[in-house]
C-alpha positions in Angstrom: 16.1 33.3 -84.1 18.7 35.8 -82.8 19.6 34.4 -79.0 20.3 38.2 -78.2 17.1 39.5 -78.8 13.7 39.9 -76.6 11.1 37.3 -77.2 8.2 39.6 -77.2 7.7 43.4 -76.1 5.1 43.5 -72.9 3.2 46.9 -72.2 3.5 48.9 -68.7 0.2 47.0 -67.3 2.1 43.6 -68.5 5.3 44.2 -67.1 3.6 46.0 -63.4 1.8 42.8 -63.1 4.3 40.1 -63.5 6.7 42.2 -61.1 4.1 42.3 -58.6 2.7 38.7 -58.9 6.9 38.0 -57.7 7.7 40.8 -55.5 4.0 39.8 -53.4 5.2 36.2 -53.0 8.4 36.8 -52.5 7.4 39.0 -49.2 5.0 36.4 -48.4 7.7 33.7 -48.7 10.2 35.6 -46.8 8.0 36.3 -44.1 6.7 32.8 -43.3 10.5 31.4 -43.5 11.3 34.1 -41.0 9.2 33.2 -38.6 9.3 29.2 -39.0 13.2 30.1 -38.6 12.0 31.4 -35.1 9.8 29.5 -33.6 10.9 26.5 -34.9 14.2 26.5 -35.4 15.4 22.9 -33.8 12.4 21.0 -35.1 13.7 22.2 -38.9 17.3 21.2 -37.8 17.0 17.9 -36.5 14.3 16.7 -38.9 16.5 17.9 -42.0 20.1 16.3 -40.6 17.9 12.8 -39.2 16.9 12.6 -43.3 18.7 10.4 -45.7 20.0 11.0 -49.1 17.1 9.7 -50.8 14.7 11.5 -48.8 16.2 14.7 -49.0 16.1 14.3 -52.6 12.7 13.7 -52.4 11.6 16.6 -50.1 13.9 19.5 -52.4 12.7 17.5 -55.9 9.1 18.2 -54.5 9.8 22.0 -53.4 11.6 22.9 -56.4 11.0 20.1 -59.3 13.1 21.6 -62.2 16.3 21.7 -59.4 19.1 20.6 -61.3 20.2 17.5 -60.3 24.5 18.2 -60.5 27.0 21.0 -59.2 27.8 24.0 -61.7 24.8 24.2 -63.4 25.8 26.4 -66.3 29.3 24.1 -67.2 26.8 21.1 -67.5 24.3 22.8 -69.2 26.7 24.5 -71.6 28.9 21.5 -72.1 26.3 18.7 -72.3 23.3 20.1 -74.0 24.3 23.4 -75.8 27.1 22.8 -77.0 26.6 22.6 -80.8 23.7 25.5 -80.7 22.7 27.7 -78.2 18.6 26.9 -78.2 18.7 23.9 -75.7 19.8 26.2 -73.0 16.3 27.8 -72.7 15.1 24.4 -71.8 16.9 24.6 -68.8 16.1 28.0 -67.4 15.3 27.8 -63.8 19.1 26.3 -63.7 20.7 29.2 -65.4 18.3 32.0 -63.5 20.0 30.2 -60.1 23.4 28.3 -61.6 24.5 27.7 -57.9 21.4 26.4 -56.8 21.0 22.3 -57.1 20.3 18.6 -55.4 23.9 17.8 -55.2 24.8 20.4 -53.1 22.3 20.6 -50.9 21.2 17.0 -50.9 25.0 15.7 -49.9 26.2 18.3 -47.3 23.2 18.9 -44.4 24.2 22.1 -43.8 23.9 23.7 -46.5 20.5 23.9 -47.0 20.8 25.5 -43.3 23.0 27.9 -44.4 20.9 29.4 -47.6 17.9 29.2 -45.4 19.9 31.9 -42.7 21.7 33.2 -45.6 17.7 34.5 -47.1 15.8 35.2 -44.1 18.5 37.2 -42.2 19.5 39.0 -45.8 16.2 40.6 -47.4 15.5 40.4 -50.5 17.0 44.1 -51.7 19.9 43.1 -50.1 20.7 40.1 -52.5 20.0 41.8 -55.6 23.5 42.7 -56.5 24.4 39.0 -56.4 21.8 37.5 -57.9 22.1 39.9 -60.6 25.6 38.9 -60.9 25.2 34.9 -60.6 22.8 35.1 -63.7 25.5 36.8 -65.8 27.1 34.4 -67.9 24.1 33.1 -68.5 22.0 35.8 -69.4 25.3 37.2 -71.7 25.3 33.2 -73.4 21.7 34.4 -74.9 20.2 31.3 -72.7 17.6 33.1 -70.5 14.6 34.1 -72.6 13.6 37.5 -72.0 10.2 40.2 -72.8 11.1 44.1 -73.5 8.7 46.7 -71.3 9.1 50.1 -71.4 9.3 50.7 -67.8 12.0 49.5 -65.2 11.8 48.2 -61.8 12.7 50.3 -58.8 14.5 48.3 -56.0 13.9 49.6 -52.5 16.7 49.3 -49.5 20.0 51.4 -48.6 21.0 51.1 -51.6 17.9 52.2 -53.5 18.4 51.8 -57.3 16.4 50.7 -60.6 17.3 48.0 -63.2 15.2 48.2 -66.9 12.7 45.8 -66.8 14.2 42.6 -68.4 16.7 42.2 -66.2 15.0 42.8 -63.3 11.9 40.8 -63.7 15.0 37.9 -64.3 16.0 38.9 -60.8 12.6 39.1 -59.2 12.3 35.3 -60.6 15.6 33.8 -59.4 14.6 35.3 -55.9 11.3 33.8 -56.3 13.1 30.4 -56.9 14.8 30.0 -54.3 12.7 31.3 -51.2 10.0 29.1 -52.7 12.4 25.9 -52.9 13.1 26.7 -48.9 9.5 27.4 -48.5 8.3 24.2 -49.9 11.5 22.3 -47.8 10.4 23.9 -44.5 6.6 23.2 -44.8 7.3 19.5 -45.5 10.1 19.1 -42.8 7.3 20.8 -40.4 3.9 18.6 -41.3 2.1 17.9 -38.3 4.0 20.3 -36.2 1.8 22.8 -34.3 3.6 23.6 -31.2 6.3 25.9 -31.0 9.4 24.7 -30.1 12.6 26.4 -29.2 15.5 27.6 -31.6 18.2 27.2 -29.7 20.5 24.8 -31.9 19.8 26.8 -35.0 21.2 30.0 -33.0 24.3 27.8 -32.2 24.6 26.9 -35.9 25.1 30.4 -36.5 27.6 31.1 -34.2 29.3 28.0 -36.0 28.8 29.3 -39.3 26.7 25.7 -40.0 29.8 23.7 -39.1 31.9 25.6 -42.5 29.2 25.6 -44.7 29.3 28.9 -45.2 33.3 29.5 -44.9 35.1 30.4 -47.8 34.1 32.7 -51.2 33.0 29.2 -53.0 30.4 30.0 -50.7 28.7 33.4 -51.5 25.1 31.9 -52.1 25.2 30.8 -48.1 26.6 33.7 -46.3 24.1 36.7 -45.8 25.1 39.6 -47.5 26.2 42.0 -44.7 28.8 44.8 -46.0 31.4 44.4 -43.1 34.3 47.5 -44.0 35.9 46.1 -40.7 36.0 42.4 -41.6 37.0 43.1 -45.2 40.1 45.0 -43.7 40.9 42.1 -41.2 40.8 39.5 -44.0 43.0 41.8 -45.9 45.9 42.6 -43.4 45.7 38.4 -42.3 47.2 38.8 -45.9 49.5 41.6 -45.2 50.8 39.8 -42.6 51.2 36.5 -44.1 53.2 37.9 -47.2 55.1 40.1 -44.8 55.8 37.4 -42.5 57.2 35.4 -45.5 59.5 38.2 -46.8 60.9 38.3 -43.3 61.6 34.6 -42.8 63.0 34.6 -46.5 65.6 37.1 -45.1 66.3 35.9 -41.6 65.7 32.0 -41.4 68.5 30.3 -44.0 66.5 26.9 -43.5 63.4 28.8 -45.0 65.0 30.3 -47.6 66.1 26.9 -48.4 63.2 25.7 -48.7 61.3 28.9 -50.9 65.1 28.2 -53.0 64.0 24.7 -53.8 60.5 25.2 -55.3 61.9 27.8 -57.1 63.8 25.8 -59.5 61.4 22.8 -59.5 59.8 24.0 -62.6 61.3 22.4 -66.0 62.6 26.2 -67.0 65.4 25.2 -64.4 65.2 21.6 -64.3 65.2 21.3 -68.2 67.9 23.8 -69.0 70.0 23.7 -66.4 70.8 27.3 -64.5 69.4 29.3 -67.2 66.4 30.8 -65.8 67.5 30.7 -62.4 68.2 34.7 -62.5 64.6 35.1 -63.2 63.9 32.6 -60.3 65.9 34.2 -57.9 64.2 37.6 -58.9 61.1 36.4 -58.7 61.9 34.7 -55.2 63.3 37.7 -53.6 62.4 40.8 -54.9 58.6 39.6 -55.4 58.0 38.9 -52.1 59.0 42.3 -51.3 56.1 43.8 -53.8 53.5 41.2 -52.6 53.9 43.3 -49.1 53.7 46.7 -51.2 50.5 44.9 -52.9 48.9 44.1 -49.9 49.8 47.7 -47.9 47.8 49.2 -50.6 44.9 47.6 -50.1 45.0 48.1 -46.2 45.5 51.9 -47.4 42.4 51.9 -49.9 40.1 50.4 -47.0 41.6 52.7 -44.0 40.4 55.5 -46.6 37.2 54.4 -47.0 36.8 53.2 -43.2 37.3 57.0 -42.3 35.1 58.4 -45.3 32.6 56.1 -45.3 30.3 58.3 -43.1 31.0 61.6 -45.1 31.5 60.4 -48.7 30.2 56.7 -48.8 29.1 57.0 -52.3 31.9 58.3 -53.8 34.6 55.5 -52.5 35.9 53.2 -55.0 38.4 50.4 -54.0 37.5 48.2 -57.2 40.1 49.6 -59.2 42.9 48.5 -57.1 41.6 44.9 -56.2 40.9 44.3 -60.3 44.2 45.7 -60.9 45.4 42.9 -58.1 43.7 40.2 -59.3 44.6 40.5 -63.1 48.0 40.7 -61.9 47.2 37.0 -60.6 45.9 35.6 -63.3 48.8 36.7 -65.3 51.5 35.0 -63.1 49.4 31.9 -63.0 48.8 31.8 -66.7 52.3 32.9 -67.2 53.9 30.1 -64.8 51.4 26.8 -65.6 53.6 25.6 -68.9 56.9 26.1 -66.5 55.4 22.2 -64.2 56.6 19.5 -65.3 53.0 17.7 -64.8 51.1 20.8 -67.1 54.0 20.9 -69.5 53.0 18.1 -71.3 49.7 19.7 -72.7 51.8 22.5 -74.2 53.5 23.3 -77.2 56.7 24.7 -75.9 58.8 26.4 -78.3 62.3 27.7 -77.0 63.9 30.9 -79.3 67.3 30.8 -77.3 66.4 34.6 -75.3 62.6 33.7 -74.6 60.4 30.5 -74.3 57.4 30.5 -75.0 54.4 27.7 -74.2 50.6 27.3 -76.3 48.4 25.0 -75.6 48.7 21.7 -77.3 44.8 21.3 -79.1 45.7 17.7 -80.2 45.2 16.6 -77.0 42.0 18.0 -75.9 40.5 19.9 -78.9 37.7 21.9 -77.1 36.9 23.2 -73.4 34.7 20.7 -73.1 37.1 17.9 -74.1 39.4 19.0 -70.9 36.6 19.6 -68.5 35.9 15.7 -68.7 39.5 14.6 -69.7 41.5 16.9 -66.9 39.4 18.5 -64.9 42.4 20.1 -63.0 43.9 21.8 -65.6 40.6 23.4 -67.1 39.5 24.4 -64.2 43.0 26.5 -63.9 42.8 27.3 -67.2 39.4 28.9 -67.0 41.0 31.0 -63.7 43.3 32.9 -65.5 40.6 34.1 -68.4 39.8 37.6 -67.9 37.8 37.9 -64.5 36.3 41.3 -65.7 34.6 39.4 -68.9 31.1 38.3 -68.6 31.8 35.5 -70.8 34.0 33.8 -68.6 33.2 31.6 -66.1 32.5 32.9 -62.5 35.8 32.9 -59.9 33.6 31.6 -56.9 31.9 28.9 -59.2 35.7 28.1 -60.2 37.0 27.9 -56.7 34.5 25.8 -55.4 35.0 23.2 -58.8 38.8 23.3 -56.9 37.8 22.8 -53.8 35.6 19.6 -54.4 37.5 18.1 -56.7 40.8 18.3 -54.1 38.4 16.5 -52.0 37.1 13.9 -54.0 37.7 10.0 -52.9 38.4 9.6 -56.9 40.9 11.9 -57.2 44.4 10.3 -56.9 47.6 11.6 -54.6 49.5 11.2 -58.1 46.9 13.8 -59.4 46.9 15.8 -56.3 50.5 16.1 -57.0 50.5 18.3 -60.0 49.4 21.4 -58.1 52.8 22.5 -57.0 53.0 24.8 -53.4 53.8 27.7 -56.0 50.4 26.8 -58.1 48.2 27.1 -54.7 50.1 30.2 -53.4 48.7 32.1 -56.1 45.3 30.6 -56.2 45.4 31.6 -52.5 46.0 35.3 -53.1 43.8 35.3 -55.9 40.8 34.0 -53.7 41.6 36.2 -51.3 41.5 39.2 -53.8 38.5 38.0 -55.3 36.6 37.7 -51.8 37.8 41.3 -51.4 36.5 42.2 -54.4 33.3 40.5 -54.8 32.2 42.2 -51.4 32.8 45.3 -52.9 31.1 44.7 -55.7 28.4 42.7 -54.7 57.3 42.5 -70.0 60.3 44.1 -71.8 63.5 43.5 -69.6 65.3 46.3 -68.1 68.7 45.5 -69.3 70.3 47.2 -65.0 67.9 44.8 -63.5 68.9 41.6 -65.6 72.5 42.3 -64.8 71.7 42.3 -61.1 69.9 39.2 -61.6 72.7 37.2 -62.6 74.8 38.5 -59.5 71.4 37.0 -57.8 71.2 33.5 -59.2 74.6 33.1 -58.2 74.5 34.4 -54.7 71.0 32.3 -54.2 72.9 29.2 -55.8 75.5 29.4 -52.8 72.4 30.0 -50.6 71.1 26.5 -51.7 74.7 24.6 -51.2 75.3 25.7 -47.9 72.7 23.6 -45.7 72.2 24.9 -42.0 73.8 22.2 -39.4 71.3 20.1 -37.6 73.7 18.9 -35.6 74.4 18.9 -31.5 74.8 22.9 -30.5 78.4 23.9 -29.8 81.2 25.9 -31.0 81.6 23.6 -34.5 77.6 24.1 -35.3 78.1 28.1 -34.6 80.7 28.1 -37.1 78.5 26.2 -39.8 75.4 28.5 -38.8 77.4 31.7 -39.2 78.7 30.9 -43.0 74.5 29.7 -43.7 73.6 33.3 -42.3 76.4 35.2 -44.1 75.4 33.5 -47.6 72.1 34.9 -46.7 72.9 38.2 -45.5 74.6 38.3 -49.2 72.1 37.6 -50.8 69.7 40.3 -49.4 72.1 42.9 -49.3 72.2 42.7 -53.5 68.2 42.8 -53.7 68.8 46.0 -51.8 71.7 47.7 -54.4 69.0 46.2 -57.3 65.9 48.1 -55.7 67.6 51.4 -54.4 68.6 51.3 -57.9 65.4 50.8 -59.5 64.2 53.4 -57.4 66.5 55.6 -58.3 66.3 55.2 -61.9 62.4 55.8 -62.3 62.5 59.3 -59.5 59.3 57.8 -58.0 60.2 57.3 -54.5 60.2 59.8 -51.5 63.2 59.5 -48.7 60.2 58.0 -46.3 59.3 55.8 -48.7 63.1 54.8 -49.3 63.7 54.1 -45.7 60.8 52.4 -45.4 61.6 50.0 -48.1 65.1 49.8 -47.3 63.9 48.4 -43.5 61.6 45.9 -44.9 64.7 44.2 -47.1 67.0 44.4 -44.1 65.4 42.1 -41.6 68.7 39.9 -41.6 70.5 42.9 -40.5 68.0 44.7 -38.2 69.4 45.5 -33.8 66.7 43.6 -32.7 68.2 39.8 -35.3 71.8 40.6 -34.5 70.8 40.9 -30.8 69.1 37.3 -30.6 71.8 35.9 -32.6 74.5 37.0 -29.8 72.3 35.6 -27.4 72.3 32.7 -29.0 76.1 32.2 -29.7 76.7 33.5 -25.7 74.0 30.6 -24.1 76.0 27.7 -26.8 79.2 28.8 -25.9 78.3 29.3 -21.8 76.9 25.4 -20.8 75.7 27.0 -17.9 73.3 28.1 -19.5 72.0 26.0 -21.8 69.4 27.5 -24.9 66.1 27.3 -24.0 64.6 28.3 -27.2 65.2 28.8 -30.7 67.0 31.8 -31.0 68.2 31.4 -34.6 66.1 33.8 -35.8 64.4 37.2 -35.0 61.9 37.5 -32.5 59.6 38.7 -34.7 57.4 40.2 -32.0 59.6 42.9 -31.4 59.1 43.8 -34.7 57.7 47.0 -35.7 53.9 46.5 -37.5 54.0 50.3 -38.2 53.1 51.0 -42.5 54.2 53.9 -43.6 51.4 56.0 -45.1 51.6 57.4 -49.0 48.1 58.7 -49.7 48.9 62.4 -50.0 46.7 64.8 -47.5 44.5 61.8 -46.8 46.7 60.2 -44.5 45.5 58.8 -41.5 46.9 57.5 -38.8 47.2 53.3 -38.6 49.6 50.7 -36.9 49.1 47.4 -38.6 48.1 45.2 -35.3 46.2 41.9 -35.0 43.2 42.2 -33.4 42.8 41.7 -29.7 47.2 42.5 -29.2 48.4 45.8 -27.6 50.3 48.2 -29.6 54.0 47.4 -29.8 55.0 50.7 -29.2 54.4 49.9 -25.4 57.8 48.5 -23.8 56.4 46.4 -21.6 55.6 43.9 -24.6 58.9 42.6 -24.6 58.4 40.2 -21.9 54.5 39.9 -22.5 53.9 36.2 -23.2 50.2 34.7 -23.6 49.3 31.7 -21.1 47.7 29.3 -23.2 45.8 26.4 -21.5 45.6 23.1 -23.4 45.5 19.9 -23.3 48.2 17.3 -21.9 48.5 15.4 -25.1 48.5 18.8 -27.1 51.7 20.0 -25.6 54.3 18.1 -27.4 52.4 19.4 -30.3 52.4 22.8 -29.9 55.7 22.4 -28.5 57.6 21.8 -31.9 56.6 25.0 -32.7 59.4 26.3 -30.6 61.8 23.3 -30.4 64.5 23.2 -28.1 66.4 19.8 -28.7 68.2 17.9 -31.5 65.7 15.8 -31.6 63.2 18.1 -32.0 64.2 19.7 -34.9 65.1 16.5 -36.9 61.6 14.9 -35.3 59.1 13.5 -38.5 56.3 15.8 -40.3 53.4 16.1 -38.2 49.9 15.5 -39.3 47.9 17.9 -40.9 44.7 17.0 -39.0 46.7 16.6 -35.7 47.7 20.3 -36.1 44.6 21.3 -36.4 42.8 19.9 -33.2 46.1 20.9 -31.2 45.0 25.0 -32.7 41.4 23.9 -32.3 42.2 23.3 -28.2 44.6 26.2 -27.7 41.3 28.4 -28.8 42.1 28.9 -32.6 39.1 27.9 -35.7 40.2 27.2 -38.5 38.6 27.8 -41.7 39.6 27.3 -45.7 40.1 30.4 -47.5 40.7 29.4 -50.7 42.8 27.1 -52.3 45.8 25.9 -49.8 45.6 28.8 -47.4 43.5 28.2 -43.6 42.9 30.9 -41.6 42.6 30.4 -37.9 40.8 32.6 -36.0 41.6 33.7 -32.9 38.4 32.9 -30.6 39.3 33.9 -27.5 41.3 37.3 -27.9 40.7 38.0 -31.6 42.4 38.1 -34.5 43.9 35.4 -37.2 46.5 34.2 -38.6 47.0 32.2 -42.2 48.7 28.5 -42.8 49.2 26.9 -45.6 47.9 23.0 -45.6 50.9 20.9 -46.9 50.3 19.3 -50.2 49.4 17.0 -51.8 50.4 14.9 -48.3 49.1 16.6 -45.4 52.3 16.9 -43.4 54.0 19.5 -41.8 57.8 19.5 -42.4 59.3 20.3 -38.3 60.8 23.9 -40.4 57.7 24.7 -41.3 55.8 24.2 -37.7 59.2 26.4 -36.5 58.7 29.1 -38.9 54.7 29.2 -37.7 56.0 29.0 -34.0 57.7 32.1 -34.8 55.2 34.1 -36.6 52.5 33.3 -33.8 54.8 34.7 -31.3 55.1 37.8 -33.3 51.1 38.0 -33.5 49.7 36.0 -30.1 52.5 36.2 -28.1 53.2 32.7 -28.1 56.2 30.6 -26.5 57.5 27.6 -25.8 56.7 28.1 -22.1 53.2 29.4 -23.1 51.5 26.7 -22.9 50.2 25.0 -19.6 48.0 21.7 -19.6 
């Protein structure tokens, strides 16, 4: 039997009445969740969280008695009963129709089944077509969903009013049928011998709390109602703007930083194994990429400024796909590109070294099929599986992916000395690349240059002296002045030859404009910008006067006199933007200078938040802080945090909007005292925040 083809050909009268028979009980279904949702919201909350593992198992095995009983229902499927042939995945249908949907997930976290119940009676059913077409792909492309042929399609209602032929769609009409009955048949049991109303007020506030994170991060599609939000999509993307710009700045103006950034650059065994002879290419990719991350990012701001003004006029016609796929292959690339360079991945390669080029396979001996590695190292297939074409049905699903991270990161079997092979340069990119692929699911649901290499040496050798030179942590006087000057010099070098090396590549290709040059050119001079050199007088003027002892760290630029302003490139479509976190006036007003936000916390979260802006020797030699300690400190000063994706939490501003994005340390959750003062720094430059900000 051929997997691809239909099982049987229905006629119209067939097909009409099998759509029907779902499309009436899905309305019905929808309809009486609805309203339990109302009127008896708390009674469904507390009975559901008072249950215990076994008895939630019971309740959903009853609802829904084909649920699958494990997370990533298609991997197990595939893996464990179709591997050899294909046929034994039609056995297992309702898992594939709904490969998100199962007991372990639901059983083991309370509010998840809270979530998909909000999720599917705020959403309706039209709305959720595009993703439960798309969560049935791999499946449905694998041959393992049998399917009937009718000459007809089915039409589906909504804004976005469209048709799908008839196989697919009755496929769709199913899954949907699946699940509302699965929360029907949970609700009804959760609610026997309930008759009075009762109020909803706790589900309403598990809303608001987006049920306690179960509904937080892209992993999560399935629980978050499908609501096209233009204006959120272009928050979450300049949070990443901001973030990669905030890094290129740092990189240029904060020698401790740079350091640091330095440091993980050669940790791979390309520079560990062979000495310096791919630290040019480290270097480059150091410096000048984080300049074309910020270009990356500006682009998509630009893209969804467009379509925020056009939206009303030429909604149909806007396409930001393009750019994000673009993006996101880009990602996959580096990642695939820079695995076999870790010492703790490099082992599971064949590396084979030519002298100009090295090049890296993976070793088969050692795991000899997919499914071999997805119970032998889990970690590396699941990495392996991200940088696969995302634009190939065939693949596995990026959310379904991220997720598989995400749990097993926080799994009590997975060791620190496992944990440890994901390098910070391993979850940066996984970072963007969830972040891009959150972007674009909502949307949609090397030869060298011979100039450049030569400026690249010049580079390694200029970032070598960078990494020699360590800034003084020393008392503050005339001798530590001296040592800080020759850190920031070595630095200032540095930059200024990433500058000759782009105004040259710019040159050479003719594709930039004089606004665009200047524009460029101000984004690689931070270490050289009025607003720098002025804080570093001040500086050397309050060490040198005792009078007048420093109060703050002024060893870098205030970042929030910065200008946010992007310059715009879209010819004749330009409109007017200034890059701003929510909820902060515009910096073009003077009187921002000297605007500081009082921030009202807690007595024991002020030495905390404090370190963030140190001020004494001891201070900025004190041990990492706790990860978890950091958190409830921006948790009481009014900021929520929230996973997005690999390493990188957002906090979101509650009280005057906005966010901002850390990276949790790993694999120990510590915060290196640089790291809380390059974070001090950036949240001054966004929130306003000093030392003297905070009042208990």
């Amino acid at each position: 039997m051929d997997r691809m083809a239909y099982a049987e050909a229905l006629s119209v009268h067939e097909a009409k009445t099998i759509v029907k028979s779902y499309a009436d009980a899905i309305k019905d279904d929808s309809k009486y969740l609805q309203r339990m949702v109302t009127v008896h919201g708390n009674t469904i909350v507390n009975r559901w969280k008072k249950k215990s593992c076994d008895k939630r198992t019971k309740t959903l095995q009853t609802a829904f008695p084909c649920i699958f009983p494990t997370k990533r229902n298609f991997v197990h499927v595939h893996y464990d009963h179709a591997d050899i042939t294909w046929q034994p995945m039609r056995e297992f249908r309702e898992a594939l129709l709904v490969p998100w949907l199962n007991l372990e997930t639901l059983r083991d976290d309370s509010y998840k089944l809270l979530a998909l119940l909000h999720a599917r009676t705020k959403g309706l059913p039209e709305q959720w077509v595009a993703f439960d077409n798309h969560s049935m792909t791999a499946s449905w492309v694998a041959g393992g969903l049998r399917t009937e042929y009718a000459d007809c399609c089915v039409v589906l209602y909504g804004s976005n009013y469209d048709i799908i032929g008839f196989p697919r769609g009755r496929l769709i009409l199913e899954a949907q049928s699946i699940i509302l009955k699965t929360l029907r048949g949970t609700v009804e049991d959760l609610l026997l011998g309930v008759d009075t109303e009762s109020s909803s007020s706790k589900w309403y506030m598990l809303v608001d709390s987006n049920f306690r994170g179960a509904s937080g991060s892209i992993a999560d599609q399935a629980f978050i109602a499908p609501i096209f939000d233009l204006d959120g999509l272009l928050n979450i993307s300049k949070a990443a703007f901001h973030e990669a710009e905030d890094h290129l700045w740092l990189l240029q103006t904060d020698p401790v930083y740079l350091q640091y950034r330095a440091k993980l650059a050669r940790q791979g065994w390309l520079s560990r194994g062979t000495g310096d002879r791919f630290l040019p290419h480290s270097s480059w990719m150091l410096c000048y990429k984080a300049f074309t991350t910020v270009q990356r990012w500006s682009w998509v701001i630009d893209e969804f400024e467009h379509a925020q003004a056009q939206r009303n006029r030429f909604w149909d016609n806007i396409e930001c796909e393009l750019l994000l796929i673009n993006l996101l292959l880009q990602r996959v690339q580096k990642l695939g590109d820079c695995l076999p360079s870790f010492k703790r991945f490099s082992e599971d390669y064949k590396i084979s070294d030519t002298g100009n080029a090295v090049r890296a396979k993976l070793n088969t001996d050692k795991f000899p099929t997919s499914k071999a590695m997805f119970y032998g190292d889990p970690l590396h297939w699941c990495i392996v599986q991200i940088t696969a074409d995302p634009e190939d049905p065939n693949n596995y699903d990026a959310s379904m992916l991220l997720g598989f991270l995400t749990d097993w990161l926080n799994k009590d079997t997975t060791t620190a000395q496992n944990k440890q092979r994901l390098e910070p340069q391993i979850l940066e990119i996984l970072s963007e690349f969830a972040t891009t692929y959150e972007l674009l699911a909502a949307l949609g649901e090397r030869v060298p240059d011979e100039e450049r290499s030569q400026g690249t040496e010049r580079l390694a050798e200029l970032l070598k002296i960078v990494e020699l030179t360590p800034f003084p942590k020393s008392e503050r006087d005339a001798a530590w002045l001296s040592k800080a000057d020759e850190v920031r010099n070595n630095t200032s070098a540095l930059w200024a030859h990433v500058r000759t090396i782009h105004a040259s590549i710019l040159k050479k290709h003719k594709f930039s404009t004089e606004k665009d040059y200047e524009h460029d050119m101000t984004m690689l001079s931070y270490d050289s910008a009025p607003e720098h050199l002025l804080a570093l007088k001040l500086q050397r003027e309050s060490i040198l006067q005792p009078k007048k002892p420093a109060t703050e760290d002024l060893s870098t630029l205030n970042i929030s006199n910065r200008s946010k302003e992007k310059t715009k490139t879209r010819p004749e479509q330009q409109i007017s933007s200034q890059l701003e976190a929510p909820g902060l006036e515009s910096e073009d007003d003077p009187s921002r200078e000297n605007q500081h936000k009082t921030v009202h916390i807690k007595s024991l979260n002020l030495p905390i938040l404090s370190r963030m802006f140190p001020n004494t020797v001891e201070e900025y030699a004190a041990k990492p802080l706790d990860w978890r300690t950091f958190v409830s400190a921006m948790d009481d000063a009014g900021f929520a945090a929230m996973e997005s994706g690999a390493s990188a939490v957002t906090f979101l501003n509650t009280v005057d909007g906005g966010r901002i994005v850390f990276h949790k340390p790993h694999p120990t959750a510590k915060v290196e005292q640089f790291m809380l003062q390059a974070w001090g720094k950036r949240s001054d430059k966004w929130f306003g925040w000093t030392r003297e900000s905070f009042v208990t």
